[in-house]
Biopython code that builds the backbone (N, CA, C, O; Angstrom):
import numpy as np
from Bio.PDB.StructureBuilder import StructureBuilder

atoms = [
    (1, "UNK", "N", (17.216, 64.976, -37.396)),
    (1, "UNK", "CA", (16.629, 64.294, -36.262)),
    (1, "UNK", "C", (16.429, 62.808, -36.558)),
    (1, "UNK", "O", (17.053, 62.100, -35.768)),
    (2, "UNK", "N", (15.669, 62.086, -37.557)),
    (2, "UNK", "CA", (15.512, 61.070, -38.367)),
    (2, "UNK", "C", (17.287, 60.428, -38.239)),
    (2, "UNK", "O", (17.711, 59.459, -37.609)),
    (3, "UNK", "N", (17.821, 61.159, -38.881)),
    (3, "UNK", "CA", (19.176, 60.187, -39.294)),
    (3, "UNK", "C", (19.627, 60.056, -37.515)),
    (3, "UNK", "O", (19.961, 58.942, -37.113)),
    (4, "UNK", "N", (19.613, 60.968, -36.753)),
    (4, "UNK", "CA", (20.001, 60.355, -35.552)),
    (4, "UNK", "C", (19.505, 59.874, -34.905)),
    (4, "UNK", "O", (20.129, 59.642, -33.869)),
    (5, "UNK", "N", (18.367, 59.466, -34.963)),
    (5, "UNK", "CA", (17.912, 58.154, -34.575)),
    (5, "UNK", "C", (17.790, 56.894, -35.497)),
    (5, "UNK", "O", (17.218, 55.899, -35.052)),
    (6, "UNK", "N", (18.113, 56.897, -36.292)),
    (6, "UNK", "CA", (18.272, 55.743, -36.906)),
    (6, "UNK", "C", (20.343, 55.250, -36.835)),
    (6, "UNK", "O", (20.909, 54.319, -37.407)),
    (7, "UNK", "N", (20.947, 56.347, -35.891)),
    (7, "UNK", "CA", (22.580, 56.182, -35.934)),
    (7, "UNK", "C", (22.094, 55.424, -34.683)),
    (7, "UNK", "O", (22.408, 54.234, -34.689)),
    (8, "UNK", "N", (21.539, 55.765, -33.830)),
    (8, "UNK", "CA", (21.036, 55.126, -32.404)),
    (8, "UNK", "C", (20.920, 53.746, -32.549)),
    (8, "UNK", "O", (21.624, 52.804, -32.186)),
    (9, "UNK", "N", (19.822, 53.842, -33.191)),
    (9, "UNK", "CA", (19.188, 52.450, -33.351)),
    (9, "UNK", "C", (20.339, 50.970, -34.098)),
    (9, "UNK", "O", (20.202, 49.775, -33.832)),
    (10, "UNK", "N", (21.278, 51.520, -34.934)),
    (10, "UNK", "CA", (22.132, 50.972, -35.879)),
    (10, "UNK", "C", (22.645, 50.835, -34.902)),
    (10, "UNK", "O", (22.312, 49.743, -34.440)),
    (11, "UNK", "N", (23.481, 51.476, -34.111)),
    (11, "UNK", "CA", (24.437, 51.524, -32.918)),
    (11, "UNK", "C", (23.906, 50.474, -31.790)),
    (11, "UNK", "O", (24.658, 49.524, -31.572)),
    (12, "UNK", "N", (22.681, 50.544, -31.045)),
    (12, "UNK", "CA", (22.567, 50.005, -30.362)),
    (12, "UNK", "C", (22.486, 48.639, -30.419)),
    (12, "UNK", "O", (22.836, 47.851, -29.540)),
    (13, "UNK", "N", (21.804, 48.282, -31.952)),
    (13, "UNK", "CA", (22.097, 46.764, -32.459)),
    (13, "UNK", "C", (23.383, 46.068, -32.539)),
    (13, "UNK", "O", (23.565, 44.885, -32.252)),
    (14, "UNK", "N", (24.428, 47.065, -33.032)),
    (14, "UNK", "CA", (25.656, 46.784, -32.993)),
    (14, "UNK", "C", (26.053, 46.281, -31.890)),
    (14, "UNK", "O", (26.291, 45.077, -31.795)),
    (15, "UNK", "N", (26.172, 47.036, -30.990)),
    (15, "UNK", "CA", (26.120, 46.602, -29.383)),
    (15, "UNK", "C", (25.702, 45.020, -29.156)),
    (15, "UNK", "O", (26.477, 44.085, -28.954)),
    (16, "UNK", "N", (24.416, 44.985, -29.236)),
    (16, "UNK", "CA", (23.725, 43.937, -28.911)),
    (16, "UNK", "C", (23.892, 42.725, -29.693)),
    (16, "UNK", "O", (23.431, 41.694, -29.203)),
    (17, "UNK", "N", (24.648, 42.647, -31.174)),
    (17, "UNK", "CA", (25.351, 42.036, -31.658)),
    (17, "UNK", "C", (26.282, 41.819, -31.474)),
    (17, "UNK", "O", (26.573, 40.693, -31.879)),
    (18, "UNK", "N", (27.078, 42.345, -31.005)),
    (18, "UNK", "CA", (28.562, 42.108, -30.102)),
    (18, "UNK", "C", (28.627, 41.208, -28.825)),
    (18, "UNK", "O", (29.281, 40.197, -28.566)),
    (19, "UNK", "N", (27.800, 41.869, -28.188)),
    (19, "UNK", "CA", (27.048, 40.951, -26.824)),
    (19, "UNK", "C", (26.875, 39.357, -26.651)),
    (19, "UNK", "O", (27.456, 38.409, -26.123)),
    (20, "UNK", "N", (25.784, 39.622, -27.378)),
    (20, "UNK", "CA", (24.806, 37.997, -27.510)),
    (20, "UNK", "C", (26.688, 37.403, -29.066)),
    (20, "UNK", "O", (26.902, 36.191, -29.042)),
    (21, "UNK", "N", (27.334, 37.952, -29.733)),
    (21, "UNK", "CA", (28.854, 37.004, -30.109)),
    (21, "UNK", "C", (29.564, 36.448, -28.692)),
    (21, "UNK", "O", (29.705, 35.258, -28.407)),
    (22, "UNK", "N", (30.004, 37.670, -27.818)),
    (22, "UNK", "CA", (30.569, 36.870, -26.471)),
    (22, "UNK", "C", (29.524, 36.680, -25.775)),
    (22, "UNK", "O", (29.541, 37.369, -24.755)),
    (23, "UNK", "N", (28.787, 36.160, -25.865)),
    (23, "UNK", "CA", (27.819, 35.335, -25.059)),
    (23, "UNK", "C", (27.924, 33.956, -25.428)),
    (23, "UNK", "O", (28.112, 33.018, -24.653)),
    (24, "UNK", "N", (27.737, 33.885, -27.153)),
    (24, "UNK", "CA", (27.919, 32.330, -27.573)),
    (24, "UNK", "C", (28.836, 32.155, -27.108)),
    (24, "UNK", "O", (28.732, 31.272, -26.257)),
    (25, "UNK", "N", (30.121, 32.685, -27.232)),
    (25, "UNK", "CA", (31.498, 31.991, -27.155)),
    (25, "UNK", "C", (31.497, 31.695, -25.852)),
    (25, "UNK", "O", (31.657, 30.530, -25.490)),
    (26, "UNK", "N", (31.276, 32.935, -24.770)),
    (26, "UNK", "CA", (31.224, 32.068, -23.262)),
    (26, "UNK", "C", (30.459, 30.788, -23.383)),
    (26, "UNK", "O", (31.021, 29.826, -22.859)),
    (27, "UNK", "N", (29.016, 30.495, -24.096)),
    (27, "UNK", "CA", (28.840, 29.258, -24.283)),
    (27, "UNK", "C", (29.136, 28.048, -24.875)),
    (27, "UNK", "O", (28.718, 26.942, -24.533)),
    (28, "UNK", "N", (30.096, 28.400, -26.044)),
    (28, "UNK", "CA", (30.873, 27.710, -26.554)),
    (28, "UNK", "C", (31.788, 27.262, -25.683)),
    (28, "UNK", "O", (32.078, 26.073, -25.548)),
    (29, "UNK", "N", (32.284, 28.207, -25.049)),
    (29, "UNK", "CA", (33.941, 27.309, -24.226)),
    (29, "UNK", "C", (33.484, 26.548, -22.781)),
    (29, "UNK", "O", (34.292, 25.829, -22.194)),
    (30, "UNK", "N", (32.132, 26.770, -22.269)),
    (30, "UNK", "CA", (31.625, 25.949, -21.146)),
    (30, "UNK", "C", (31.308, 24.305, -21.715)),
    (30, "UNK", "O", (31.379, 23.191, -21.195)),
    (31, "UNK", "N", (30.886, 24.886, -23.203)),
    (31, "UNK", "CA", (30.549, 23.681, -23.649)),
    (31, "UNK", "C", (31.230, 22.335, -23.587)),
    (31, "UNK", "O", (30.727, 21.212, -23.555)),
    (32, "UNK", "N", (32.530, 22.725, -23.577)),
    (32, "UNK", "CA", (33.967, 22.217, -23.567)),
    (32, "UNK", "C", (33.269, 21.215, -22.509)),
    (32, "UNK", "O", (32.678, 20.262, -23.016)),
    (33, "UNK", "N", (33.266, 21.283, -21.551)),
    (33, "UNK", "CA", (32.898, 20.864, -20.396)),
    (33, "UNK", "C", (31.590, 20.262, -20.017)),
    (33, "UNK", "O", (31.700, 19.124, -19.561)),
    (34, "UNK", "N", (30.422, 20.718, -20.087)),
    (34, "UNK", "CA", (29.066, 19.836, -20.608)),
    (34, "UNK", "C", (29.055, 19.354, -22.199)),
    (34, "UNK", "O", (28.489, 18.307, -22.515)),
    (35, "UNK", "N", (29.536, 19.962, -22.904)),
    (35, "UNK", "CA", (29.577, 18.725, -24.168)),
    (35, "UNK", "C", (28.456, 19.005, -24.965)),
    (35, "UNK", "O", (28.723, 19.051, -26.166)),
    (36, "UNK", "N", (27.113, 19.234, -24.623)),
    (36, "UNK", "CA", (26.046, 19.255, -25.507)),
    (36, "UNK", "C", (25.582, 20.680, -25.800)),
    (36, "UNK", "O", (24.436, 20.818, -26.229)),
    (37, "UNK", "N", (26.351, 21.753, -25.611)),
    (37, "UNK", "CA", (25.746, 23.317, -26.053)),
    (37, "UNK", "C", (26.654, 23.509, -26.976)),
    (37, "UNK", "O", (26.575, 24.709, -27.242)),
    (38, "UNK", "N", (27.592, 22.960, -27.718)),
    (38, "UNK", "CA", (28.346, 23.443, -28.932)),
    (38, "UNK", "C", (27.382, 23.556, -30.203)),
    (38, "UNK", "O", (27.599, 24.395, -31.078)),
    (39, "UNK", "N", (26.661, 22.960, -30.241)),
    (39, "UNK", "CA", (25.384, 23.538, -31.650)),
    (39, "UNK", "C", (24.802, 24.155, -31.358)),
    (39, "UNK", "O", (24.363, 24.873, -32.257)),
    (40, "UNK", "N", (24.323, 24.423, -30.041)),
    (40, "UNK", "CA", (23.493, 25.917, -29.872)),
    (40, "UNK", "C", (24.435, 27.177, -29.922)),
    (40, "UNK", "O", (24.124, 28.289, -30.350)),
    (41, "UNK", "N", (25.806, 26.736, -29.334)),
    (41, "UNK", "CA", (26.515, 28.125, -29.346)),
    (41, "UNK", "C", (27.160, 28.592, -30.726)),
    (41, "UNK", "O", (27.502, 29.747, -30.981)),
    (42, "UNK", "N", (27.280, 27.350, -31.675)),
    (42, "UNK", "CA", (27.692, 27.595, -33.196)),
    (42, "UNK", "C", (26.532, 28.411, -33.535)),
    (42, "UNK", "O", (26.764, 29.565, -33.898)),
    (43, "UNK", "N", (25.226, 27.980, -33.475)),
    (43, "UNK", "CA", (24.250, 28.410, -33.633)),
    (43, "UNK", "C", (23.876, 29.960, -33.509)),
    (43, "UNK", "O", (23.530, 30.810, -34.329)),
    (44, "UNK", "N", (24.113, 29.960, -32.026)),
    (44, "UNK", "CA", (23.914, 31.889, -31.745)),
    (44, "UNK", "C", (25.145, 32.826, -32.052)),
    (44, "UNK", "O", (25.177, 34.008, -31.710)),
    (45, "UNK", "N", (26.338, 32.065, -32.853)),
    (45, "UNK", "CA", (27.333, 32.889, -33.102)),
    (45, "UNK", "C", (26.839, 33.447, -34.564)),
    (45, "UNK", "O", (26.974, 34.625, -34.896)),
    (46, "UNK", "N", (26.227, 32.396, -35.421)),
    (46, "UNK", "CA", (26.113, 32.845, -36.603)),
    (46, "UNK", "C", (24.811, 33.549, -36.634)),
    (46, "UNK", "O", (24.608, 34.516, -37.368)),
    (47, "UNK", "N", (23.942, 33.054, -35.834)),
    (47, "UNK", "CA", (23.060, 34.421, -36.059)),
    (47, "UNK", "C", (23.241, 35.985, -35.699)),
    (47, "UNK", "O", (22.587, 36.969, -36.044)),
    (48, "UNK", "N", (24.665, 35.803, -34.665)),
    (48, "UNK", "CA", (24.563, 37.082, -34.250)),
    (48, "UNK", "C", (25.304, 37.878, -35.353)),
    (48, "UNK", "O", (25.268, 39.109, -35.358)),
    (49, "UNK", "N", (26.024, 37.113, -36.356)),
    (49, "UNK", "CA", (27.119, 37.726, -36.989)),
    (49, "UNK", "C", (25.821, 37.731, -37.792)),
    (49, "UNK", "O", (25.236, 38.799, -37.616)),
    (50, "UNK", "N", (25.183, 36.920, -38.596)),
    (50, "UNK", "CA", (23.831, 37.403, -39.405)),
    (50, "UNK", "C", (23.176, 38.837, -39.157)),
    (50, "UNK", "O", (22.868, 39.708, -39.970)),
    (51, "UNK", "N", (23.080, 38.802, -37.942)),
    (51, "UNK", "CA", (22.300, 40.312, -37.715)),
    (51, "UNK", "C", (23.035, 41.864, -37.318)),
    (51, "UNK", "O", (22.593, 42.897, -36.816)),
    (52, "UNK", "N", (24.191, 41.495, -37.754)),
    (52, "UNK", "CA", (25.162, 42.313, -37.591)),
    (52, "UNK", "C", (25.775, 42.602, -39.154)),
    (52, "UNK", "O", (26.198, 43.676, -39.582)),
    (53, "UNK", "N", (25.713, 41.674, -39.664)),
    (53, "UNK", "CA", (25.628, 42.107, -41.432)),
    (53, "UNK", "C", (24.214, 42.752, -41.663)),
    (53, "UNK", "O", (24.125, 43.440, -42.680)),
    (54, "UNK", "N", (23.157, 42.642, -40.917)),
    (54, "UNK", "CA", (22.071, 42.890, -41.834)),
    (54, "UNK", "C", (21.747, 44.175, -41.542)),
    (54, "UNK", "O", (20.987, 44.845, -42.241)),
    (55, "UNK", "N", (22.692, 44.867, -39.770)),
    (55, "UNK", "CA", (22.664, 46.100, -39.553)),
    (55, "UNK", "C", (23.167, 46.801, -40.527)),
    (55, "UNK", "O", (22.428, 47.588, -41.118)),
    (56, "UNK", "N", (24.639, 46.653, -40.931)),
    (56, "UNK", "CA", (25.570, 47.202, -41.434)),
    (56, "UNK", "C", (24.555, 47.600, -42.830)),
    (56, "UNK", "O", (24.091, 48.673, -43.215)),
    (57, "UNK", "N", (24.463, 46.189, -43.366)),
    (57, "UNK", "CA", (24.142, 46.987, -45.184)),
    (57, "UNK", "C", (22.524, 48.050, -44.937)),
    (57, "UNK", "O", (22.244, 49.085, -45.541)),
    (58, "UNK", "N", (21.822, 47.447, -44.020)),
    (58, "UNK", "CA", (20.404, 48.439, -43.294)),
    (58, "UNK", "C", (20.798, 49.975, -43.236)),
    (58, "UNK", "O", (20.286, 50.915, -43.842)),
    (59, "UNK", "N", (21.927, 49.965, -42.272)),
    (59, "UNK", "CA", (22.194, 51.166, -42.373)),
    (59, "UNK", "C", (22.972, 52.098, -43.521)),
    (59, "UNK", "O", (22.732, 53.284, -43.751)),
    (60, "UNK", "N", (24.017, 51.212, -44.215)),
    (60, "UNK", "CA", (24.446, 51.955, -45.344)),
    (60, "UNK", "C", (23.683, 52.324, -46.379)),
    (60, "UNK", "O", (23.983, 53.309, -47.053)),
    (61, "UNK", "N", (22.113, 51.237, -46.746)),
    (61, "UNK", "CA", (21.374, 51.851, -47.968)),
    (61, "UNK", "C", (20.222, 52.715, -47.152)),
    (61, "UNK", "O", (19.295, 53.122, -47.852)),
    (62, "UNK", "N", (20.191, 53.012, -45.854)),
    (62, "UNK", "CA", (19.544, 54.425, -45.555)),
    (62, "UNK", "C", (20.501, 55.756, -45.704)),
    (62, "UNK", "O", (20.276, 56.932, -45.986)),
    (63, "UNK", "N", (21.347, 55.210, -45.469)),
    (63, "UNK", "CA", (22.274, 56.498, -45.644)),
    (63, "UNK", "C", (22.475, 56.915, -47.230)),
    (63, "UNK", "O", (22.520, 58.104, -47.544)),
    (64, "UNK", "N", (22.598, 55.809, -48.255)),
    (64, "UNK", "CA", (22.507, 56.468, -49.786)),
    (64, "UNK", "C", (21.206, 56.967, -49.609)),
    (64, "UNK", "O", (21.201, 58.197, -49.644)),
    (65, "UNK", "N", (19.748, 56.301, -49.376)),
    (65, "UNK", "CA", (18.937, 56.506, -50.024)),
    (65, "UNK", "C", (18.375, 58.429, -49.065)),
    (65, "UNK", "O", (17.302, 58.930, -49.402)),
    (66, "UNK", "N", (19.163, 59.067, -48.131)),
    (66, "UNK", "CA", (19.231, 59.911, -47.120)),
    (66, "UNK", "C", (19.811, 60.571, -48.138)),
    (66, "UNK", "O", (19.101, 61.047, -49.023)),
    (67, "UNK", "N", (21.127, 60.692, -48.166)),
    (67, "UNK", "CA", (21.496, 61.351, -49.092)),
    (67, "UNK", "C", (21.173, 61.779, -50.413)),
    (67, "UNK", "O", (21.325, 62.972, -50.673)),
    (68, "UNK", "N", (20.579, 60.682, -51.650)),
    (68, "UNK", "CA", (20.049, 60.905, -52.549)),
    (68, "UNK", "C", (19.001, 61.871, -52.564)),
    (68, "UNK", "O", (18.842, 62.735, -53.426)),
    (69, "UNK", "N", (18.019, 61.590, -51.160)),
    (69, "UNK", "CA", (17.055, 62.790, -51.204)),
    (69, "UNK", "C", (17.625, 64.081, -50.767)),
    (69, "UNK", "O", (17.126, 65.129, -51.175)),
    (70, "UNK", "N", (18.443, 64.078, -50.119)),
    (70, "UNK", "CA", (18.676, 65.261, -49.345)),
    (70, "UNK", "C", (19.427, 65.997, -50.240)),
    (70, "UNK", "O", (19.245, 67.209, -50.118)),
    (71, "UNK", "N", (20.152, 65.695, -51.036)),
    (71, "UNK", "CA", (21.504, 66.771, -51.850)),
    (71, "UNK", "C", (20.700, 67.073, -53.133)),
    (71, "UNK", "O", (21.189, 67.777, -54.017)),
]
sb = StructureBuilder()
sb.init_structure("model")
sb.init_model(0)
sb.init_chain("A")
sb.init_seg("    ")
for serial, (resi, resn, name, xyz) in enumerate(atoms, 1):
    if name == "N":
        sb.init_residue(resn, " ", resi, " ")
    sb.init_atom(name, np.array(xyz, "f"), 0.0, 1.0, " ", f" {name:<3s}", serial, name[0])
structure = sb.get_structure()
């Protein structure tokens, strides 16, 4: 029950990390055009890729440390 909600939760971040990436970039390429949102949209690209690494390894050392107890 535990591990599937924590696949949820991993998952749904994923999502939402994916999202708010084409979100910057739609703001990145408007930027083209107003000129002054290219550091905010550099900005929310790398945080989103930040929190999308921090899902990934989050979820892989619950899953050792899941396993270690469980087997």
């Amino acid at each position: 029950m535990l591990i599937q909600v924590v696949k949820f939760i991993a998952n749904m971040a994923l999502v939402v990390g994916a999202a708010m990436i084409i979100y910057a970039g739609y703001i990145y390429v408007m930027a083209v055009y107003a000129g002054d949102n290219t550091s905010k949209a550099n900005e929310a690209i790398k945080d989103a890729a930040l929190g999308i690494v921090i899902v990934i390894f989050s979820y892989a050392i619950q899953r050792i440390v899941t396993q270690a107890f469980l087997s």
